[in-house]
C-alpha positions in Angstrom: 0.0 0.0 0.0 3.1 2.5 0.6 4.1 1.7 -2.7 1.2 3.1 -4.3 0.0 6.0 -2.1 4.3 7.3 -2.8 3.6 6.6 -6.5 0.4 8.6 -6.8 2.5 11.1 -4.6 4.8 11.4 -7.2 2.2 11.6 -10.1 0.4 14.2 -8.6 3.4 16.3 -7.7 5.2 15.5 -11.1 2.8 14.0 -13.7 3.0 16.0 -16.7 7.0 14.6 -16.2 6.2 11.4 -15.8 3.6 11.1 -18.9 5.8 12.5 -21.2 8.5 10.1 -19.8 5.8 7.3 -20.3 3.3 8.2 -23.0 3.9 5.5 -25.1 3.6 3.0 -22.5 0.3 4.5 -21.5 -1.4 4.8 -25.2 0.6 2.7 -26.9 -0.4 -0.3 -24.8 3.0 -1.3 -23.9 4.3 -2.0 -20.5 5.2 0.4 -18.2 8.8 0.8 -17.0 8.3 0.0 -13.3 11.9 0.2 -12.6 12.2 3.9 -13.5 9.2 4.2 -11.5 10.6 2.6 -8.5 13.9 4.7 -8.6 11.8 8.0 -9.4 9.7 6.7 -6.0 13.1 6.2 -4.1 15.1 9.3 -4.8 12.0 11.7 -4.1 
C-alpha cells in the first residue's frame, strides 16, 4: 500500500513529467517501466 500512495504522490506532484516520460507505455499499450518508477519513488 506505501508503494502506491508514494507513487500517486509522485504523479500528482510531477505527472505532466512522468507522462511525457511514459506516453507510449500509456497509449501505446506497452508495458510500463516499473523500474524507472521505482527509482523516481526512491530518490524523491
Amino acid at each position: 500500500m506505501k508503494t502506491s500512495k508514494n507513487f500517486c504522490q509522485y504523479v500528482e506532484d510531477d505527472y505532466y513529467e512522468w507522462l511525457k516520460d511514459n506516453f507510449k507505455s500509456f497509449f501505446d499499450h506497452g508495458n510500463p517501466d516499473w523500474e524507472w518508477i521505482r527509482e523516481k519513488i526512491k530518490n524523491q
